[in-house]
N, CA, C and O atoms as CSV, one atom per row, in Angstrom:
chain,resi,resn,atom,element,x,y,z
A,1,UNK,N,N,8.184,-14.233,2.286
A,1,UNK,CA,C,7.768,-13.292,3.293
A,1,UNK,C,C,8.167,-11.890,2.851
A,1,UNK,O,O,9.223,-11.819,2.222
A,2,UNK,N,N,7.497,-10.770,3.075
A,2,UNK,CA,C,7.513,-9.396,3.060
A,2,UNK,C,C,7.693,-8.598,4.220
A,2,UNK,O,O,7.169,-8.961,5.272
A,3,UNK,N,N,8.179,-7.847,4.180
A,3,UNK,CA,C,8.526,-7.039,5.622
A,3,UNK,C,C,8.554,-5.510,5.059
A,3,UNK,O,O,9.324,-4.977,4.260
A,4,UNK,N,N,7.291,-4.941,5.860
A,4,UNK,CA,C,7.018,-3.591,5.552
A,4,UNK,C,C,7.861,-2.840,6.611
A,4,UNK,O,O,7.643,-3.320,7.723
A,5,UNK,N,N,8.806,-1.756,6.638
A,5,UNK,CA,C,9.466,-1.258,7.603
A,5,UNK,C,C,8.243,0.270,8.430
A,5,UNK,O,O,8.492,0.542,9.604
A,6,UNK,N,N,7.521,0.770,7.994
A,6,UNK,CA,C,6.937,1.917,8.205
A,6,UNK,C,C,5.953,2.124,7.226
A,6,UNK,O,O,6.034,1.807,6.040
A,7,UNK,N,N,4.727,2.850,7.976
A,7,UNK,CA,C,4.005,3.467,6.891
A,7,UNK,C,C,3.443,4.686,7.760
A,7,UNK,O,O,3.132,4.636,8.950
A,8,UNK,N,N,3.383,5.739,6.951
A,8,UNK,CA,C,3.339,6.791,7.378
A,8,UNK,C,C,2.208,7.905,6.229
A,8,UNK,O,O,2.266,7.961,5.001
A,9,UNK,N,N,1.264,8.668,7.155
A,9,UNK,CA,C,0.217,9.022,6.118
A,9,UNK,C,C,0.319,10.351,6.588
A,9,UNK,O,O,0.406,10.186,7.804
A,10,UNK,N,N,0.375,11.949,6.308
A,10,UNK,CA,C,0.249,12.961,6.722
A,10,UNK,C,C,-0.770,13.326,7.852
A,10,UNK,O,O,-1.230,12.255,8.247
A,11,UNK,N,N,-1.146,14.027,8.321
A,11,UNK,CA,C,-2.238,14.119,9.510
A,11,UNK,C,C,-3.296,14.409,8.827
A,11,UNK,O,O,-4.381,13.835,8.906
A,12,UNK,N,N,-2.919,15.607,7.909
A,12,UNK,CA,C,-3.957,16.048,7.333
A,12,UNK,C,C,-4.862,14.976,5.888
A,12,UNK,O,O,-5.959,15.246,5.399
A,13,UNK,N,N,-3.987,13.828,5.527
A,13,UNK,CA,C,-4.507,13.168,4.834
A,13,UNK,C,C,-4.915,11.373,5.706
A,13,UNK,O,O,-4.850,10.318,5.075
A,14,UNK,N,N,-5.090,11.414,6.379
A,14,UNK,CA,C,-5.665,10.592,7.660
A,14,UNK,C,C,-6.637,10.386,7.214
A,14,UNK,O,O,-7.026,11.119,6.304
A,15,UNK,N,N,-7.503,9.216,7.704
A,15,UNK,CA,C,-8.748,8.725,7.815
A,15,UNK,C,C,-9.305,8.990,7.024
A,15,UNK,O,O,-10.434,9.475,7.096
A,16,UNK,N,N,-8.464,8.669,5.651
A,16,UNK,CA,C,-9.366,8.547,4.021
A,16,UNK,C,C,-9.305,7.142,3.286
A,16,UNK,O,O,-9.819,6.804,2.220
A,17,UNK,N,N,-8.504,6.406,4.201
A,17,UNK,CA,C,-8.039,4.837,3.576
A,17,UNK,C,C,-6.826,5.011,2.850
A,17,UNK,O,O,-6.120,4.113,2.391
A,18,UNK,N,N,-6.671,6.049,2.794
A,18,UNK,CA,C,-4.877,5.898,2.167
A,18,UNK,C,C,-4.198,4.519,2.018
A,18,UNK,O,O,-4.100,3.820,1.010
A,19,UNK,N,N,-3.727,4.290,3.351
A,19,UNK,CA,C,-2.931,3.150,3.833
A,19,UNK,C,C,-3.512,2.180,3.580
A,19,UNK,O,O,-2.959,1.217,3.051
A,20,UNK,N,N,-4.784,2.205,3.904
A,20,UNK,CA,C,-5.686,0.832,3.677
A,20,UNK,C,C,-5.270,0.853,2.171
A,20,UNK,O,O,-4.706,-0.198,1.866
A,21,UNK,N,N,-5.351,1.488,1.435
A,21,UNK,CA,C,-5.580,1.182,-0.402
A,21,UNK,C,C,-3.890,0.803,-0.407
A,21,UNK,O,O,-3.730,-0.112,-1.215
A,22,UNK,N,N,-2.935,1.095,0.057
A,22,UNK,CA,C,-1.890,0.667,-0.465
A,22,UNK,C,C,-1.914,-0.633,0.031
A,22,UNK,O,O,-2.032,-1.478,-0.856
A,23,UNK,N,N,-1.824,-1.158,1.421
A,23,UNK,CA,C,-1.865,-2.337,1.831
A,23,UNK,C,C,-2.839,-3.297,1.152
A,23,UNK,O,O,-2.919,-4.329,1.818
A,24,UNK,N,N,-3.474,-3.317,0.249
A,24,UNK,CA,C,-4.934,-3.595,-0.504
A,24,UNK,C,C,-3.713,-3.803,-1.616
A,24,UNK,O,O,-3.180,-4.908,-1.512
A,25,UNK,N,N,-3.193,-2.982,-2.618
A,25,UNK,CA,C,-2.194,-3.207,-3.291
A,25,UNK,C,C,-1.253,-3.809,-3.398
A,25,UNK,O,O,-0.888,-4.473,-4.368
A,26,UNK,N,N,-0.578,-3.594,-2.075
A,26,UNK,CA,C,0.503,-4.655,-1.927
A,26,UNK,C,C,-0.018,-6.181,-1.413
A,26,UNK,O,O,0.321,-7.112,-2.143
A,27,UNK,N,N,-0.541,-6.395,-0.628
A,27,UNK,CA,C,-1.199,-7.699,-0.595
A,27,UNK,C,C,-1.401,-8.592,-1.517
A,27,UNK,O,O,-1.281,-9.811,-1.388
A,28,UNK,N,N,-1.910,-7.623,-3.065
A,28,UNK,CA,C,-1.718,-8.420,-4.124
A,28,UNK,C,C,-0.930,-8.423,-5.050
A,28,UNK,O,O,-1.085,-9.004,-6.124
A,29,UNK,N,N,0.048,-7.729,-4.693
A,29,UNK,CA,C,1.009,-8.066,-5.627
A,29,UNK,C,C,2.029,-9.321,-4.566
A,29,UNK,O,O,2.772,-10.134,-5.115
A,30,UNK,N,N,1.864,-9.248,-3.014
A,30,UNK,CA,C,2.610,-10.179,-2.643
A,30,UNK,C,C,2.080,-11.663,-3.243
A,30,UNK,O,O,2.803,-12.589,-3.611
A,31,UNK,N,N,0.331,-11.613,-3.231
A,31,UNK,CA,C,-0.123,-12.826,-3.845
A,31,UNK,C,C,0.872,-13.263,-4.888
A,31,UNK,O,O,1.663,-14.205,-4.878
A,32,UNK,N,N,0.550,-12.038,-6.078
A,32,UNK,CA,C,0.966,-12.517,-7.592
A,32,UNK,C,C,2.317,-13.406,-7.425
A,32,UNK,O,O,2.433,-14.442,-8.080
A,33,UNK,N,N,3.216,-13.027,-6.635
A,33,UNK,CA,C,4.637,-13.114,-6.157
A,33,UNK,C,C,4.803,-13.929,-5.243
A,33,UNK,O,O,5.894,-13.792,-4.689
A,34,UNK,N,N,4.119,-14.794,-4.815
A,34,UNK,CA,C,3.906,-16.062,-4.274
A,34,UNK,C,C,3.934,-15.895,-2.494
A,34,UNK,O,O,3.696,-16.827,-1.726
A,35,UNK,N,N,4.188,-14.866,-2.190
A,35,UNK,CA,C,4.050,-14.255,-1.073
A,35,UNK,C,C,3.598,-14.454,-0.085
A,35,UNK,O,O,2.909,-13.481,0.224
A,36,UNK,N,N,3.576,-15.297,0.747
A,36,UNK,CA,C,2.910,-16.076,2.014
A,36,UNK,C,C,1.876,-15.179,3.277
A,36,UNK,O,O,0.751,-15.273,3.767
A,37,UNK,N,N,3.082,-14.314,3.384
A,37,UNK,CA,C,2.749,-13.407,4.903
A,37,UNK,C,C,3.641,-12.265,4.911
A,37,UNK,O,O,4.783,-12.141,4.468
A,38,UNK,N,N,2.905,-11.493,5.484
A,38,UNK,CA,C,4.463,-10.054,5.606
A,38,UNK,C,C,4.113,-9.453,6.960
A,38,UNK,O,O,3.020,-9.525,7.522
A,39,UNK,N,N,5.510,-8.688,7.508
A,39,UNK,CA,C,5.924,-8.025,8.865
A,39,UNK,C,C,5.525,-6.357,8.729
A,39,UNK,O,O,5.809,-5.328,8.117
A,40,UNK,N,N,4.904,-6.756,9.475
A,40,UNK,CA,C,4.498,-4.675,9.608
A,40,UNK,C,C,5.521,-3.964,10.816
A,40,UNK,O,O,4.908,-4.143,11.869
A,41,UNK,N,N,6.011,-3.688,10.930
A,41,UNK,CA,C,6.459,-2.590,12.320
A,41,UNK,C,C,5.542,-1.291,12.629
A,41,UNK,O,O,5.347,-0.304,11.919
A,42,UNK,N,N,5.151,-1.539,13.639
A,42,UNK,CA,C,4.162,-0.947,14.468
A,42,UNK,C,C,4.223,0.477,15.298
A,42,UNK,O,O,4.773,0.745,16.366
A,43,UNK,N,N,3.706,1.014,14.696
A,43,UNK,CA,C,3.806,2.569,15.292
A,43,UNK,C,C,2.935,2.015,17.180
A,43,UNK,O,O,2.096,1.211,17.585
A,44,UNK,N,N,3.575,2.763,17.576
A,44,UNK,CA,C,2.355,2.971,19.317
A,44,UNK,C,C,1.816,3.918,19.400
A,44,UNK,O,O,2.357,4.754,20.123
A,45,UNK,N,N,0.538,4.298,18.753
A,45,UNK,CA,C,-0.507,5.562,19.227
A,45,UNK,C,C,-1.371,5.424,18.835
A,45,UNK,O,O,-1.497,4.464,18.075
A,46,UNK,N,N,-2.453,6.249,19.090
A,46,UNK,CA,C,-3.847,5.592,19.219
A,46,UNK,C,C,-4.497,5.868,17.427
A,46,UNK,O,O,-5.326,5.208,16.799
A,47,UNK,N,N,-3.731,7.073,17.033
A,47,UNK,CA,C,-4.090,6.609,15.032
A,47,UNK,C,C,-3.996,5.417,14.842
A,47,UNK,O,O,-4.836,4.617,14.430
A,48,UNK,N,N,-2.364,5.203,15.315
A,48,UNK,CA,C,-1.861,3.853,14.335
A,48,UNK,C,C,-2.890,2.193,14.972
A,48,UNK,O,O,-3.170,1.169,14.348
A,49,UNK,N,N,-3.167,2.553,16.266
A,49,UNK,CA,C,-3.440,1.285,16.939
A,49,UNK,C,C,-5.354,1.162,16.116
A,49,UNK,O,O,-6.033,0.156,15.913
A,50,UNK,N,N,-5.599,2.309,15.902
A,50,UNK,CA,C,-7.186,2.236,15.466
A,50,UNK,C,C,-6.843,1.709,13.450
A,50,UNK,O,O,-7.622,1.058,12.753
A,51,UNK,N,N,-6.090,2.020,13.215
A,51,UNK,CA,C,-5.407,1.173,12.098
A,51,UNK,C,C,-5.143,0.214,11.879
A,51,UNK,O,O,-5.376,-0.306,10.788
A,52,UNK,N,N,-4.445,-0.476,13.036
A,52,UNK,CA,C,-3.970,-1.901,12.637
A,52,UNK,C,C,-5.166,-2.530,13.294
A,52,UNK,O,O,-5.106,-3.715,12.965
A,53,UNK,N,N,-6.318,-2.331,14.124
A,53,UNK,CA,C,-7.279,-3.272,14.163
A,53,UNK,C,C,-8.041,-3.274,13.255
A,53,UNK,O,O,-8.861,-4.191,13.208
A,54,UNK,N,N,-8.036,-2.203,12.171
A,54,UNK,CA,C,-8.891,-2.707,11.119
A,54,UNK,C,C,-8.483,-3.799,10.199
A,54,UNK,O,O,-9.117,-3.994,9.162
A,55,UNK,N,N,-7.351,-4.595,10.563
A,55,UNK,CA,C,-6.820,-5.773,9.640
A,55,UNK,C,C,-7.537,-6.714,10.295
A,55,UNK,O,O,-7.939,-6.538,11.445
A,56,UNK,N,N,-7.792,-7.986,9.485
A,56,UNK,CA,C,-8.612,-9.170,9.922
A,56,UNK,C,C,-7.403,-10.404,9.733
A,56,UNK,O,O,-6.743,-10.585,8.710
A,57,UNK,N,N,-7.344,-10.917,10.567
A,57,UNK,CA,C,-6.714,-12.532,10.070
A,57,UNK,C,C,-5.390,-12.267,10.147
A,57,UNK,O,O,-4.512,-12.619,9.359
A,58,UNK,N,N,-5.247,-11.344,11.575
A,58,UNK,CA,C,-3.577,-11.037,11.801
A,58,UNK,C,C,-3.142,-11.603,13.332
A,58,UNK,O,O,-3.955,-12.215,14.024
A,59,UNK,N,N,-2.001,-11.375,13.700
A,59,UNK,CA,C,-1.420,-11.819,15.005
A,59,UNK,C,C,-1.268,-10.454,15.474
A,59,UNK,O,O,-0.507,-9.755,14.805
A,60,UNK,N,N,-1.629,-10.114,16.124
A,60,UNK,CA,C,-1.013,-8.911,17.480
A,60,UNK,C,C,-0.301,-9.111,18.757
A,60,UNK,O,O,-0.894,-9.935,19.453
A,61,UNK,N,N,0.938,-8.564,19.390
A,61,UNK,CA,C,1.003,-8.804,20.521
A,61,UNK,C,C,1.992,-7.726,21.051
A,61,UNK,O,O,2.586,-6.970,20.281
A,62,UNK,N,N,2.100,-7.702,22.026
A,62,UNK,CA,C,3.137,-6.801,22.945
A,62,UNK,C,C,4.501,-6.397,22.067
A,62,UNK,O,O,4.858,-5.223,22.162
A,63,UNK,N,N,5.324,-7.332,21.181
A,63,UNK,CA,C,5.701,-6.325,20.424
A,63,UNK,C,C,4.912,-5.796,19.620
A,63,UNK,O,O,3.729,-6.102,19.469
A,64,UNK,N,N,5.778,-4.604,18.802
A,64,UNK,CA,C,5.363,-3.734,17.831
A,64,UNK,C,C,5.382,-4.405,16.199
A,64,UNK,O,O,6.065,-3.938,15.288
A,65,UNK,N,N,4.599,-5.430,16.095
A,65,UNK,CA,C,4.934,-6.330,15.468
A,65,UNK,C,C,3.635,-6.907,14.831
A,65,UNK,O,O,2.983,-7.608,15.605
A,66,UNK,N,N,3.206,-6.779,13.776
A,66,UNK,CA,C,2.084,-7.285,13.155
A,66,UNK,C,C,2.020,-7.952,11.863
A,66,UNK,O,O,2.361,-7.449,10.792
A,67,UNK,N,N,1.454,-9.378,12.084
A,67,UNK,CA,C,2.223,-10.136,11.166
A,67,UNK,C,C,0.762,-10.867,10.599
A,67,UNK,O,O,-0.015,-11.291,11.454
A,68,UNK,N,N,0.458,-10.985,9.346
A,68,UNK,CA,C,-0.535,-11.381,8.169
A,68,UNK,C,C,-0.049,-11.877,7.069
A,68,UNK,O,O,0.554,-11.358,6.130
A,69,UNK,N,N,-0.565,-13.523,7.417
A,69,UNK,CA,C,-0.619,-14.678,6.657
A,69,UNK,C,C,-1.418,-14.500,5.499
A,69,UNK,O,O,-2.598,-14.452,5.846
A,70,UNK,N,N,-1.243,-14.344,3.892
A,70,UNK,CA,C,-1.663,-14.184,3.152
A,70,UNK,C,C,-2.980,-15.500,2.380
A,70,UNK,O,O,-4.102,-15.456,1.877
A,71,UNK,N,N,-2.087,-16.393,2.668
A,71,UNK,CA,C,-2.272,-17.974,2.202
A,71,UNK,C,C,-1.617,-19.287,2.921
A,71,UNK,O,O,-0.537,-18.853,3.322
A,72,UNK,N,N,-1.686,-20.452,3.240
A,72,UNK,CA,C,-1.378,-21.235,3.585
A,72,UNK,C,C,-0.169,-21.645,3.137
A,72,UNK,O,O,0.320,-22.695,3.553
């Protein structure tokens, strides 16, 4: 398991996929690394929340807590 503590993108560099391309990165290197699933900690605002629904094949819930199963 992986546990991302924060991710954080400038305002002015927003809504270019930044984050998306790193999380795209790390995803596969968690693969390479046998890596199951990893913990996001969750910002609350409406950037971050229009962010984390662009992930597919995750758990969401009332905590701040977003968690994606890589592989079985």
């Amino acid at each position: 398991m992986a546990y991302v503590d924060w991710v954080y993108v400038l305002k002015a560099y927003r809504h270019r996929g930044i984050a998306r391309k790193l999380f795209v990165e790390m995803e596969k290197d968690c693969v390479k690394n046998d890596i199951n699933q990893y913990y996001l900690i969750r910002a609350r605002n409406e950037d971050a929340d229009r962010f984390y629904q662009s992930f597919e094949n995750v758990e969401r819930n009332e905590i701040p807590v977003l968690r994606r199963y890589l592989k079985d």
